[in-house]
DOLOTI-311378 format. One line per 4 residues: their letters; for each residue x, y, z of N, C-alpha, C. Coordinates in pm, 1 decimal. Each point is the difference from the previous one (the first is absolute). Example, Ala and Ser with C-alpha at 12.3 -4.5 7.8 and 13.67 -1.06 7.14 Angstrom:
2
AS> 1319.0,-569.0,780.0,-89.0,119.0,0.0,90.0,120.0,0.0  -35.0,105.0,-72.0,82.0,119.0,6.0,-77.0,109.0,73.0
// end
This chain:
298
XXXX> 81.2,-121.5,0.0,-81.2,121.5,0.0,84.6,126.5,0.0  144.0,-5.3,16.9,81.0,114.5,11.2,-72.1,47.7,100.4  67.9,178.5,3.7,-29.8,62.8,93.5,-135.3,150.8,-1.7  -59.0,-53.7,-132.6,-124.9,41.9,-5.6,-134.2,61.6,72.4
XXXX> -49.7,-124.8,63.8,-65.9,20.1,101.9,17.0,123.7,84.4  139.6,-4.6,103.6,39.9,34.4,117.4,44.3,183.0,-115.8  38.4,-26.0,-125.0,19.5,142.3,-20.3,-86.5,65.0,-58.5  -141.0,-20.0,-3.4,-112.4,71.7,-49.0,-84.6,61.5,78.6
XXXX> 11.1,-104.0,180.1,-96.7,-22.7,107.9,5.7,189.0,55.6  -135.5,-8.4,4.7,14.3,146.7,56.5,-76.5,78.5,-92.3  71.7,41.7,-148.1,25.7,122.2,-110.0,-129.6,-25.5,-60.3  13.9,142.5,-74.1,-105.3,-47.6,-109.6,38.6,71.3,-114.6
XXXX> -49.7,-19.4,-98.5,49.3,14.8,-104.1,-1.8,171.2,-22.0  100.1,104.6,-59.0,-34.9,176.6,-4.8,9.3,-9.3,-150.4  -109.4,71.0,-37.8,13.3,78.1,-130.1,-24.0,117.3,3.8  62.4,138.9,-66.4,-8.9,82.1,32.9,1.7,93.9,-152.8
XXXX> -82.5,47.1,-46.8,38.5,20.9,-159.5,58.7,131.6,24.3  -46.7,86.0,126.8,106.8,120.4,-65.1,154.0,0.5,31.0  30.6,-147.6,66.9,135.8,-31.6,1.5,96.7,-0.8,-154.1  102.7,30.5,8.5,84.9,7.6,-112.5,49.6,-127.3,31.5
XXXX> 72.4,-101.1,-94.5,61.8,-92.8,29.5,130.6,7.4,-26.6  92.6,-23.5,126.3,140.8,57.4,66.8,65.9,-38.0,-180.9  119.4,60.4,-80.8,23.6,-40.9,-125.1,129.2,-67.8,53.9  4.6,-109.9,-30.5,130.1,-110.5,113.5,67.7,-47.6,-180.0
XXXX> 142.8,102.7,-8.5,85.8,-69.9,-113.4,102.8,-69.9,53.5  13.9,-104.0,-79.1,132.8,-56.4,25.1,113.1,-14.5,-55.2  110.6,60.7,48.4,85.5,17.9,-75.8,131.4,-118.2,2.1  107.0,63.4,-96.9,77.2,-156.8,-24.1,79.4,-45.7,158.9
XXXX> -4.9,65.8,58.5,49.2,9.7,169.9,-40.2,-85.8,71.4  -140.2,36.9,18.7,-116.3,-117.2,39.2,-26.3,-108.9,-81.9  26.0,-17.8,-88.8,-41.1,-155.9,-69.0,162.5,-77.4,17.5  118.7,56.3,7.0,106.8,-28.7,76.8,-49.2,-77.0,131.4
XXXX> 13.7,61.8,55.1,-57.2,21.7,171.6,-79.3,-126.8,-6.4  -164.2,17.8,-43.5,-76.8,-104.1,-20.6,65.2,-115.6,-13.2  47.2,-51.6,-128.4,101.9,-124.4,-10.4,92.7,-49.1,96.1  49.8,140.1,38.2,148.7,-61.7,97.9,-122.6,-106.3,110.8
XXXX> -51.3,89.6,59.2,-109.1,-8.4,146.2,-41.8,-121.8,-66.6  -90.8,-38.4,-84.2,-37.2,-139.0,-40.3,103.8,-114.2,-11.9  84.1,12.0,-65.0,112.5,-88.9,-33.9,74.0,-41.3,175.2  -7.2,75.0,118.5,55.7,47.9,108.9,-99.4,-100.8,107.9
XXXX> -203.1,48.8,-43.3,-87.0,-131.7,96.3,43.5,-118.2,-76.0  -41.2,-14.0,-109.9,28.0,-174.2,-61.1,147.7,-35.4,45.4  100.7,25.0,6.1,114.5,-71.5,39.0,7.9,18.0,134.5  -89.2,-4.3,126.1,15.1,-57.2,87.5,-69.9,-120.0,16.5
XXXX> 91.5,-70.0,55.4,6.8,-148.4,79.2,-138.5,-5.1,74.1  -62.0,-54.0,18.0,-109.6,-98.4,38.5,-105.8,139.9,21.3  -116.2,30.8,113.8,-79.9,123.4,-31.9,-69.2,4.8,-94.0  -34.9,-114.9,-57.9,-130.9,11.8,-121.2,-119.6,51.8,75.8
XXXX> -54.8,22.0,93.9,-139.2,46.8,-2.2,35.1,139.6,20.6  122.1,36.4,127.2,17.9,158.7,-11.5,35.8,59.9,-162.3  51.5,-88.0,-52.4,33.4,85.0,-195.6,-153.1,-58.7,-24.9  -130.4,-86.3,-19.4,-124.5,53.5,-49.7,-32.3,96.7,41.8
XXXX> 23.9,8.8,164.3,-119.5,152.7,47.9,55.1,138.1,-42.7  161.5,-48.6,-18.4,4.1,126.9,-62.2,9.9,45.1,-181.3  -2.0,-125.8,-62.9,-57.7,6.9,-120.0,-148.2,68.5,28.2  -56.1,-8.7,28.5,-162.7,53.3,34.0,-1.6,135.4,26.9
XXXX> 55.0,47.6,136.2,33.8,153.2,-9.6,45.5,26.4,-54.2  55.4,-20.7,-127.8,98.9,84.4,-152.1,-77.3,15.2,-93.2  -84.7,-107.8,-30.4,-126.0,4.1,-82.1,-89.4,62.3,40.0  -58.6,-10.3,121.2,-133.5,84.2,97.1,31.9,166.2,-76.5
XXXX> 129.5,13.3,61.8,19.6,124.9,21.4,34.3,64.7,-172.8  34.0,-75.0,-88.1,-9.4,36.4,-134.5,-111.1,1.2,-91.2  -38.9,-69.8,30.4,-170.4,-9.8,-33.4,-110.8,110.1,17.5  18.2,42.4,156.2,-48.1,109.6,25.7,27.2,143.6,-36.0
XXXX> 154.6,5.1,-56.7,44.5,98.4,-30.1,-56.9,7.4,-157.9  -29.9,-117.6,-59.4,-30.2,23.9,-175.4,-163.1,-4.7,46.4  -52.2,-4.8,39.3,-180.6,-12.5,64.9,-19.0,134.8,0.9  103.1,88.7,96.8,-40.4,160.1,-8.7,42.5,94.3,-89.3
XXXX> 80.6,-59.5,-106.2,63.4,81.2,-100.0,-123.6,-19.4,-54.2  -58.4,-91.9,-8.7,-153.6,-22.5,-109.1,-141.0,28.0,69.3  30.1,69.0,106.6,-107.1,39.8,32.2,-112.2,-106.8,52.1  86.0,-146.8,84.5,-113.6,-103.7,32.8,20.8,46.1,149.0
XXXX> -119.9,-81.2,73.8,3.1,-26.7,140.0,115.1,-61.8,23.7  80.9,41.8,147.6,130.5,-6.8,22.2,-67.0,-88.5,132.2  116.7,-69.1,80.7,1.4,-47.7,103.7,121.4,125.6,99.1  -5.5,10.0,121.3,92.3,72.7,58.5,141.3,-101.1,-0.5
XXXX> 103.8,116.2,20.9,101.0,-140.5,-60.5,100.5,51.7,162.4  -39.0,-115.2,83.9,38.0,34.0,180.8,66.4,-113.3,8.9  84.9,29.7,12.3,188.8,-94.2,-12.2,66.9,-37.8,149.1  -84.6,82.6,113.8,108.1,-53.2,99.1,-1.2,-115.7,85.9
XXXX> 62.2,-64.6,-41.4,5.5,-145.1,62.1,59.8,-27.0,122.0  15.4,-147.3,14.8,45.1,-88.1,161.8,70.2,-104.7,-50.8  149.9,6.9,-9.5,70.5,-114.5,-46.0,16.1,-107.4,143.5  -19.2,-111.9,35.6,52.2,-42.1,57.4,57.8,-151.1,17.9
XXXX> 68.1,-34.2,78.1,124.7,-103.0,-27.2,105.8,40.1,71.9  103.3,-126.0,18.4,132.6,9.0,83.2,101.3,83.2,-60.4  87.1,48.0,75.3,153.7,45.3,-117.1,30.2,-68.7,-59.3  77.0,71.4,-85.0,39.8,-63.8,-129.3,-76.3,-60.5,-142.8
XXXX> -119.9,37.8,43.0,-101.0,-121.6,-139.3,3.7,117.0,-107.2  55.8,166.1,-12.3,-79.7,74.2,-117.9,-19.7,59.9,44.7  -63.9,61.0,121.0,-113.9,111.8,-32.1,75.4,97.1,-57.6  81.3,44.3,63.1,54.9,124.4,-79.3,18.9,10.2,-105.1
XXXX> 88.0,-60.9,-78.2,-12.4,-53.4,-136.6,-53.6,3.5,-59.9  -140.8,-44.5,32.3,-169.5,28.3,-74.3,4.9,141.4,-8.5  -24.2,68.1,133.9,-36.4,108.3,-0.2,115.0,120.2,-96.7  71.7,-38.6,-22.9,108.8,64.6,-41.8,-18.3,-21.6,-195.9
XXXX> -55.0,-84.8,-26.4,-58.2,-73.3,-145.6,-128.0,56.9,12.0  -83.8,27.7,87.5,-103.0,55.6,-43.0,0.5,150.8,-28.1  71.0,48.4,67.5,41.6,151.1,3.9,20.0,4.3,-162.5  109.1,-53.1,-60.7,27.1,18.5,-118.0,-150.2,-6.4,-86.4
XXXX> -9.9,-119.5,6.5,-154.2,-14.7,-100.5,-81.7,114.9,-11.2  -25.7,26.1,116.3,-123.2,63.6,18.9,41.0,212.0,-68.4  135.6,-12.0,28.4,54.8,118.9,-44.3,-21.0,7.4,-137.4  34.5,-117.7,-58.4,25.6,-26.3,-154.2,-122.0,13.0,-67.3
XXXX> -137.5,-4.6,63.1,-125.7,44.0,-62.6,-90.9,104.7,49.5  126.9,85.6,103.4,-45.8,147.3,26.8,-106.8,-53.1,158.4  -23.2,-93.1,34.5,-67.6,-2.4,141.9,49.9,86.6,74.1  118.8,-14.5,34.0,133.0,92.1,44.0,116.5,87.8,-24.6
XXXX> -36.2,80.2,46.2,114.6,71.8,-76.2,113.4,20.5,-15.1  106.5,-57.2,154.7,117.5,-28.0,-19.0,20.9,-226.6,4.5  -69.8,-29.8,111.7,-0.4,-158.9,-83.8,79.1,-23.6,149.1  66.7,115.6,82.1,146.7,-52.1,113.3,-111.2,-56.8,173.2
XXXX> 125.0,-90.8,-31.2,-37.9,1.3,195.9,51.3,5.0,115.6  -54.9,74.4,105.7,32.1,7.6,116.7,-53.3,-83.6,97.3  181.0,-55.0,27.8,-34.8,-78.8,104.5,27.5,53.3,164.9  -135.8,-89.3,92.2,37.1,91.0,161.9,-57.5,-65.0,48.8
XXXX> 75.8,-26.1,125.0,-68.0,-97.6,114.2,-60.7,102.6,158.0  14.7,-89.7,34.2,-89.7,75.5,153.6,56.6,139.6,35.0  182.5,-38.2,15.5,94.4,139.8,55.8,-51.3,76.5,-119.9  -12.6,9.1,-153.0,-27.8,116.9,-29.3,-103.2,39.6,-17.2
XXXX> -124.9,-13.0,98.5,-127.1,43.8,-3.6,-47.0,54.7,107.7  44.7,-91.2,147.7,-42.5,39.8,87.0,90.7,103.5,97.5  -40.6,104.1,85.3,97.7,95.4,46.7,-9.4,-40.9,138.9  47.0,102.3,67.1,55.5,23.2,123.9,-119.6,80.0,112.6
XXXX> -58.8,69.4,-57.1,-104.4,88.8,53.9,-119.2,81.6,-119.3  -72.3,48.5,93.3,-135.7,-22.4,-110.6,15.6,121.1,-101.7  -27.8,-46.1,-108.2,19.6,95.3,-89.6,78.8,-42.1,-115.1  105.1,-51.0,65.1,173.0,-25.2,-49.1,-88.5,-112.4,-87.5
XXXX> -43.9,-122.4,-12.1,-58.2,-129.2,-53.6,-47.5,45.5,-126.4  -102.1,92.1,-19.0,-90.6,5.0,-55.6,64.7,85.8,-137.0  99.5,106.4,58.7,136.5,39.6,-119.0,54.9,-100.9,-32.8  82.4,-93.5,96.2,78.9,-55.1,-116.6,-67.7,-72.7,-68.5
XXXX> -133.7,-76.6,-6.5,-103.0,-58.4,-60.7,-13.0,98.1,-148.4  -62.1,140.9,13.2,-0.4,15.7,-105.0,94.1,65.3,-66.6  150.2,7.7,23.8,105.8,46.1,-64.1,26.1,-126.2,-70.3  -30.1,-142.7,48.3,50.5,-108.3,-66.6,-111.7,-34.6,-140.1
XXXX> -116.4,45.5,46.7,-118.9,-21.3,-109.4,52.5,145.6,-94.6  47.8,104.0,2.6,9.4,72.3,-39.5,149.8,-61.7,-159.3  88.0,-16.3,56.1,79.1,-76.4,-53.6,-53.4,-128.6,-100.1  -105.7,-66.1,37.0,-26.8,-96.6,-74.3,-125.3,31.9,-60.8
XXXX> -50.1,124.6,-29.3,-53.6,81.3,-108.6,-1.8,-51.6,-137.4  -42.4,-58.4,-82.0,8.5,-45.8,-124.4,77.0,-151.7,-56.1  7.8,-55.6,151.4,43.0,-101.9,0.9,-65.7,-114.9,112.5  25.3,-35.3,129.9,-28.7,-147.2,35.8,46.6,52.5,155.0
XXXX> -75.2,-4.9,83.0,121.6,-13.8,148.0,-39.9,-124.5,102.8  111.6,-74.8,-0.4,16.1,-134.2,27.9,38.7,5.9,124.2  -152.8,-41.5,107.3,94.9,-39.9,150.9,15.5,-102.9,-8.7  103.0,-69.9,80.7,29.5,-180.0,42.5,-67.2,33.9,114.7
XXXX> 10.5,-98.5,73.9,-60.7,-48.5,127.6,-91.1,111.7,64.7  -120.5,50.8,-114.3,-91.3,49.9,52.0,-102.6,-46.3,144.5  4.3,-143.2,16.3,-48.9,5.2,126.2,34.2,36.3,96.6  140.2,37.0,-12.5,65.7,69.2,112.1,-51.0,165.1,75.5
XXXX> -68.6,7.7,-74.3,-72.5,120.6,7.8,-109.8,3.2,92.8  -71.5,-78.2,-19.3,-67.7,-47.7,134.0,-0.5,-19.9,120.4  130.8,-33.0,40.1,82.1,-53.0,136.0,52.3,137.4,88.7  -12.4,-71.8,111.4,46.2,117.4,109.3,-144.8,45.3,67.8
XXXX> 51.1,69.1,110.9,-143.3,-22.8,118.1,-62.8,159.9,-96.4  -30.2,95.0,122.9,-126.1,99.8,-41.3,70.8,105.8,-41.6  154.0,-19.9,63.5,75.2,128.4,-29.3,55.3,-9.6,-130.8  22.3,-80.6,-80.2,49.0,-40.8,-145.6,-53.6,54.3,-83.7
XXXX> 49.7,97.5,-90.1,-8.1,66.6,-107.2,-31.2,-102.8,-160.9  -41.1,-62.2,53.7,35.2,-128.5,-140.7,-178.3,15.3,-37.6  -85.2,32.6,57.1,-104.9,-8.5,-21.4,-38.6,126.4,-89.2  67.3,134.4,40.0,17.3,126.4,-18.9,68.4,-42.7,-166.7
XXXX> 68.3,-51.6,-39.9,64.8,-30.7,-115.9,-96.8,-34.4,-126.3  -44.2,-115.8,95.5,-101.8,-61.8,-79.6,-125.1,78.7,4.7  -79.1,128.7,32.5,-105.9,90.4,-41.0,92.2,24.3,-138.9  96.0,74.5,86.8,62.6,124.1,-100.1,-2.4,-78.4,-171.7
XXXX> 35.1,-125.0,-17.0,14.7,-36.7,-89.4,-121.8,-57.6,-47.5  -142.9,-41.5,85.0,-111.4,-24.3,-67.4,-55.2,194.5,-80.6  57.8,98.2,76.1,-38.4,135.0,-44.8,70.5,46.1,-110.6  110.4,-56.1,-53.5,77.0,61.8,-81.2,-64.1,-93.2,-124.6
XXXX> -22.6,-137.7,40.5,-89.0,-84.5,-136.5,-128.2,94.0,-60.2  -17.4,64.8,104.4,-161.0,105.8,-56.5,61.2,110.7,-77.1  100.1,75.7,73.8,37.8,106.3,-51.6,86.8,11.9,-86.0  93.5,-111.4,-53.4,40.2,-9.5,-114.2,6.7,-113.0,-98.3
XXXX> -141.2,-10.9,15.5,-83.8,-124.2,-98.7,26.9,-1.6,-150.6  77.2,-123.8,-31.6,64.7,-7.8,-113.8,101.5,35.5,-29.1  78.3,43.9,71.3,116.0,78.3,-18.3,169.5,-96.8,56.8  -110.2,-99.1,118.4,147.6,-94.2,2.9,-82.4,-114.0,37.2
XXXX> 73.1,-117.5,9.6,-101.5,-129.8,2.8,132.6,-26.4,147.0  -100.3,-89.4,108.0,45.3,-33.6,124.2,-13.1,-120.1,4.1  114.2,-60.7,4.9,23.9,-188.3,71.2,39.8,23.6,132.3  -80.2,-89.3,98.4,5.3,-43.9,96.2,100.0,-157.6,-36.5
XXXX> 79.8,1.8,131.7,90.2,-187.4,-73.4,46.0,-1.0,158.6  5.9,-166.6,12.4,46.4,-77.1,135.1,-75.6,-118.5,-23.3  40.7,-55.6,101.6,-20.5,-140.6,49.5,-142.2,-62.3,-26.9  -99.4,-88.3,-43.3,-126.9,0.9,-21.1,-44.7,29.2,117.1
XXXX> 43.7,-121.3,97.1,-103.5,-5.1,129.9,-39.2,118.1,42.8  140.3,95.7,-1.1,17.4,113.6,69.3,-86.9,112.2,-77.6  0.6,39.7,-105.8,-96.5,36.2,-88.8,-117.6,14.1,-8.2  -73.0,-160.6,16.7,-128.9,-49.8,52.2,-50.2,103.9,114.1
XXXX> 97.9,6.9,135.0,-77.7,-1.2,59.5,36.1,162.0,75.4  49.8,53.6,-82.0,43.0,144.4,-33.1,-121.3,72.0,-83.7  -50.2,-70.3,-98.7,-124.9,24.0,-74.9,-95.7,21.3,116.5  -34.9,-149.0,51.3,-137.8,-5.8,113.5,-25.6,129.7,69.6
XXXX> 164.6,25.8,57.4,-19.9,90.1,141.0,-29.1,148.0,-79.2  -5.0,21.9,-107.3,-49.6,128.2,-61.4,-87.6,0.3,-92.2  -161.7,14.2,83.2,-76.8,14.2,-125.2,-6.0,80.7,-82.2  -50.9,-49.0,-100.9,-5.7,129.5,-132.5,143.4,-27.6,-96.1
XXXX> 68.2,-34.1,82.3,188.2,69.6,-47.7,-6.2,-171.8,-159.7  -56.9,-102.2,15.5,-20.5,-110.0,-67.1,-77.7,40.8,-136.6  -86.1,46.7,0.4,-68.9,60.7,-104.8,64.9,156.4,-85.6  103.7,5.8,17.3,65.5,109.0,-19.5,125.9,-102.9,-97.5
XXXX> -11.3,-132.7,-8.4,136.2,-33.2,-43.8,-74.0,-80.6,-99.3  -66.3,9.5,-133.6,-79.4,-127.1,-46.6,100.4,-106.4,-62.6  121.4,41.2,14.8,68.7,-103.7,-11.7,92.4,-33.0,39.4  -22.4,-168.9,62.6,113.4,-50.5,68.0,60.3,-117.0,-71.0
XXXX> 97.4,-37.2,43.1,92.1,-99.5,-91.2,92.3,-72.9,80.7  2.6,-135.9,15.9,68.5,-42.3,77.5,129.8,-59.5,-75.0  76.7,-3.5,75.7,160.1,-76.6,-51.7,49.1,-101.7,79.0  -3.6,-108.2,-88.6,58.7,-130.2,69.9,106.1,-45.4,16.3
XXXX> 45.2,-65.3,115.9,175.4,-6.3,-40.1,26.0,-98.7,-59.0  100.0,17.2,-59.0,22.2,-81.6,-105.5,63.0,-118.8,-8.6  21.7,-92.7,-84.7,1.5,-186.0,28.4,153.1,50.2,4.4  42.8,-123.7,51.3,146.3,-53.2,-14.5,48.3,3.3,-145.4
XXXX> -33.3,-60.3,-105.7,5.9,39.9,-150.2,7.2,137.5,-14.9  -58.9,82.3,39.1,6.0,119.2,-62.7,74.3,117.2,43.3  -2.1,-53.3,133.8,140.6,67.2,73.6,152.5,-40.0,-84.7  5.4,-106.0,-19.9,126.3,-83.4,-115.3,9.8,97.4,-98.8
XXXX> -106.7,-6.9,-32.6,21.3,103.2,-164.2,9.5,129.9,-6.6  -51.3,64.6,119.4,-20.1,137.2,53.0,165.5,34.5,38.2  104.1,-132.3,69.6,153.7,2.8,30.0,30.5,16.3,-138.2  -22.8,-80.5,-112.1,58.5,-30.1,-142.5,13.5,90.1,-57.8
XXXX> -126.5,94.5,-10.7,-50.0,139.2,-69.4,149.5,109.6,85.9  -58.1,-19.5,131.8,128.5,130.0,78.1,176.5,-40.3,-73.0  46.3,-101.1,37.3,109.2,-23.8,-9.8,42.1,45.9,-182.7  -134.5,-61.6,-103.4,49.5,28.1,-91.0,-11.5,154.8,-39.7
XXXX> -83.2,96.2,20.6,12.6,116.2,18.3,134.1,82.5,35.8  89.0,-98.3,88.0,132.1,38.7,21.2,92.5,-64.2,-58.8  11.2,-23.8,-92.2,27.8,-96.2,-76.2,81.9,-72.1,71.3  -29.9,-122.9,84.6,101.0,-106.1,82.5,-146.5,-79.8,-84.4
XXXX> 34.2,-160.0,75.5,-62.9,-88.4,-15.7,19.7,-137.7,90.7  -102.3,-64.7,44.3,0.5,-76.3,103.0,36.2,-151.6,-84.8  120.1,-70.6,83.9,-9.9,-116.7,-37.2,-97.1,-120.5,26.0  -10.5,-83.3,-5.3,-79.0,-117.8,28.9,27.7,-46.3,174.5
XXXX> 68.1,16.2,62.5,52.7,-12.9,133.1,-113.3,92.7,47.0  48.1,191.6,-52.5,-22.5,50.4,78.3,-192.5,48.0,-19.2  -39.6,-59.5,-75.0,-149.0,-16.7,-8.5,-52.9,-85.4,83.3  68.9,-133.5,21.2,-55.1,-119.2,102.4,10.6,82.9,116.0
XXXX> 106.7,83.7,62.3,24.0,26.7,134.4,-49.7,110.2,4.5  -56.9,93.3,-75.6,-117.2,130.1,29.1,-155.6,-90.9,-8.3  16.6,-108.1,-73.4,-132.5,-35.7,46.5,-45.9,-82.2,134.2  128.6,-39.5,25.7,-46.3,-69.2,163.1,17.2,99.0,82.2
XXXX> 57.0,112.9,1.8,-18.1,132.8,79.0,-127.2,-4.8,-18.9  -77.3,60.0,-93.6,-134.0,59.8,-54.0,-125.5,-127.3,124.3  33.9,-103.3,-79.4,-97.5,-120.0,62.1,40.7,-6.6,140.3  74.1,3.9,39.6,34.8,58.3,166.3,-89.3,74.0,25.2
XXXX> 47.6,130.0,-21.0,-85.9,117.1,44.7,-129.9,35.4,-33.5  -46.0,-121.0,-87.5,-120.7,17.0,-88.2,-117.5,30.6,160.2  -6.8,-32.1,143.3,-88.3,3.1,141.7,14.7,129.7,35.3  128.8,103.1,-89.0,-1.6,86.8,90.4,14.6,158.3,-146.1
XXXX> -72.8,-63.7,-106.4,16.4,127.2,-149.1,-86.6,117.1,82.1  -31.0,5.6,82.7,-105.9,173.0,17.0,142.1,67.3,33.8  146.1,-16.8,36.0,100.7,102.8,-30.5,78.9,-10.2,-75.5  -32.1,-17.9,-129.8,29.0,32.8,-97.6,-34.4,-19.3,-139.4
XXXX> -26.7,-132.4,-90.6,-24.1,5.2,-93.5,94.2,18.1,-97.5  -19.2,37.6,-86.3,38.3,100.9,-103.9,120.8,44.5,47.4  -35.2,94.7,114.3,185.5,104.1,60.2,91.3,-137.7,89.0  -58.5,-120.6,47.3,48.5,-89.0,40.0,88.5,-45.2,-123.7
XXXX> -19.0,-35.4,-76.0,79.3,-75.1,-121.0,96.8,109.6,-67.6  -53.0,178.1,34.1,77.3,60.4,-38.5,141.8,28.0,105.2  -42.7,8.6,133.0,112.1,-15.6,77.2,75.0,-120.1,-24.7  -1.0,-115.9,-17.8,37.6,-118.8,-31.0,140.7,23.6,-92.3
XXXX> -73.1,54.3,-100.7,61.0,5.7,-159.9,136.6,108.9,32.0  -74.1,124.6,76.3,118.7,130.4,-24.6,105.2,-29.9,151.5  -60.1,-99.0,82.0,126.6,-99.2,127.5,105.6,-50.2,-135.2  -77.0,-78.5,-79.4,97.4,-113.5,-87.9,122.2,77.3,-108.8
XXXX> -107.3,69.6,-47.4,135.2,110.3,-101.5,121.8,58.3,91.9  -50.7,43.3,145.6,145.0,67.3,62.1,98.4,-137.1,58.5  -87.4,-101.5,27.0,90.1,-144.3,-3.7,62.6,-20.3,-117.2  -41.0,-13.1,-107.6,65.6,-24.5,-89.1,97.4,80.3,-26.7
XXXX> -4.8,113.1,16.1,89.4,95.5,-34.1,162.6,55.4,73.4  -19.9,-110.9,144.8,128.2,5.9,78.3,36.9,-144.8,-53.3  -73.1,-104.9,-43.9,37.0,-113.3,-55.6,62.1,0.8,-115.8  -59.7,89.1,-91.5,84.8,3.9,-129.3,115.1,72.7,19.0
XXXX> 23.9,110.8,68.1,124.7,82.5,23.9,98.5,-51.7,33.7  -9.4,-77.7,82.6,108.3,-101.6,69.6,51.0,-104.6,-123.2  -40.5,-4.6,-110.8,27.5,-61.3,-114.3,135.6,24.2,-90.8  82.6,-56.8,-61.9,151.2,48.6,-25.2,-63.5,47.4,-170.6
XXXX> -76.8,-80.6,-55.2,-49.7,13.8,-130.8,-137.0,36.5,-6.1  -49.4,112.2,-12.6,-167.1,31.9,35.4,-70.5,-32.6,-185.4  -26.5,-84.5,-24.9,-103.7,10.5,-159.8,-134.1,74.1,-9.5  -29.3,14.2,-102.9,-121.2,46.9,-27.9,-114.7,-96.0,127.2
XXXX> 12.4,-85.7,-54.5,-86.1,-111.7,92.3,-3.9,17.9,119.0  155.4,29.0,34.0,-43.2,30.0,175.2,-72.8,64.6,55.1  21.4,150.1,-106.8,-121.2,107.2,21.7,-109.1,10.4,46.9  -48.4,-114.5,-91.1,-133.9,-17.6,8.1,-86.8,-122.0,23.5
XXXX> 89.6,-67.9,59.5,-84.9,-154.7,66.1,-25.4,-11.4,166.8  -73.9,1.4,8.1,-82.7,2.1,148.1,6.9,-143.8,72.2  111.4,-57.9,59.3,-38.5,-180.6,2.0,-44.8,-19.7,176.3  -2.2,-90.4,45.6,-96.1,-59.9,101.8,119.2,63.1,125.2
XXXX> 111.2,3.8,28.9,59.6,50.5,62.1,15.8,178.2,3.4  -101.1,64.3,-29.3,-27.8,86.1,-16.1,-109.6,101.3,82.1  -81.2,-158.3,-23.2,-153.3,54.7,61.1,26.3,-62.8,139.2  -19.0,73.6,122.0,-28.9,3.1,158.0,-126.8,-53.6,31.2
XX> 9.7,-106.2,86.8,-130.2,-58.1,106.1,-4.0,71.9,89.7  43.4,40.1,47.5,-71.6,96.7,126.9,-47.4,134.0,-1.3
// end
């Protein structure tokens, strides 16, 4: 069913004839852009339902834009979502690929994102919160502003400014409507029940998207992809012994994922790299082979 349903619930359809319809060109910049950003979701590793839902918002949101050039009934096109999932699975990534897209067919106007966690939202005394809140929305003006561990916002007894954060930023969604799209991202559970404790604040996000962590396979290939990016390459040793790391730690992926296999990889290159030095004859090969004495168990 995609994400249909949950992004219609609410709206109703505006037509407005003495509206002009916004004239959205695209130039060779943006159809650049467009491609890179497409070519950028399809070549990630596993995330097939987060790349449909966001195939859907690229289309939604293009669709609607050729609907009002022609003068049809439009749908409102309300983008700010709730990524959630462990570190390491994407979110950012996504959000950082959607920025582009959505730039590339004028949704947005710069496409960038800002990222900020709790320290840069919440202040010290009253007043202080609610600035740096909207100096940071101010900044992500024509683009995306990405908290992580938005449930964190919630937490803390009566004196905690985190609640104060979170108005300021349900007020700035009113007052500068359309102008930047807001992801909420953290942990599901935590998410869940970050939603509950604020009514209203759930219906403000019609779309959420979850991220799964990812198999043992795809973590492998997700190492394969990094290493070859730098151009080294893993031998057959040192694939068996990142994967019994991986299947090890497979009870304990909510710290890391993704940045787990990347710490892994950028431990092994500076191993390798006091290993090859110590070498009387260094070859091309040495350069760039990654072998099982390389990669660290602990």
């Amino acid at each position: 069913m995609g994400i249909w349903p949950v992004f219609f619930e609410g709206y109703k359809i505006e037509k407005k004839s003495e509206d002009k319809p916004k004239e959205v060109t695209t130039t060779v910049d943006d159809k650049k852009l467009q491609e890179e950003a497409l070519k950028e979701l399809n070549s990630l590793i596993g995330l097939n339902k987060v790349k449909e839902i966001i195939q859907e918002i690229y289309a939604f949101s293009q669709l609607q834009i050729k609907r009002k050039k022609e003068g049809l009934a439009t749908e409102p096109i309300v983008l700010h979502m709730i990524f959630k999932g462990n570190p390491g699975t994407g979110k950012t990534t996504v959000a950082r690929i959607l920025g582009k897209l959505l730039k590339s067919i004028g949704v947005l106007e710069k496409g960038h994102v800002v990222e900020v966690e709790r320290a840069d939202l919440v202040g010290e005394y009253i007043g202080h919160t609610a600035h740096r809140v909207r100096e940071n929305v101010k900044k992500a003006l024509g683009g995306i502003l990405f908290v992580d561990e938005a449930y964190s916002l919630a937490r803390g007894g009566e004196k905690d400014f985190g609640k104060e954060a979170i108005d300021t930023l349900v007020k700035e969604m009113e007052d500068n409507r359309n102008k930047f799209i807001l992801i909420l991202a953290g942990y599901k559970h935590e998410m869940e029940y970050f939603l509950n404790t604020n009514p209203g604040l759930r219906s403000r996000f019609p779309i959420q998207i979850d991220f799964p962590d990812y198999t043992i396979d795809e973590l492998l290939q997700i190492a394969e992809v990094m290493v070859k990016n730098r151009q080294y390459k893993l031998t057959e040793s040192a694939k068996r012994k990142l994967m019994k790391i991986l299947i090890r730690d497979d009870n304990s992926r909510e710290i890391g994922n993704a940045r787990l296999v990347r710490n892994i990889i950028e431990r092994a290159i500076r191993k390798q790299a006091v290993r090859v030095l110590n070498k009387i004859n260094i070859t091309k090969e040495d350069l760039i082979t990654i072998d099982s004495i390389d990669i660290r168990e602990d």
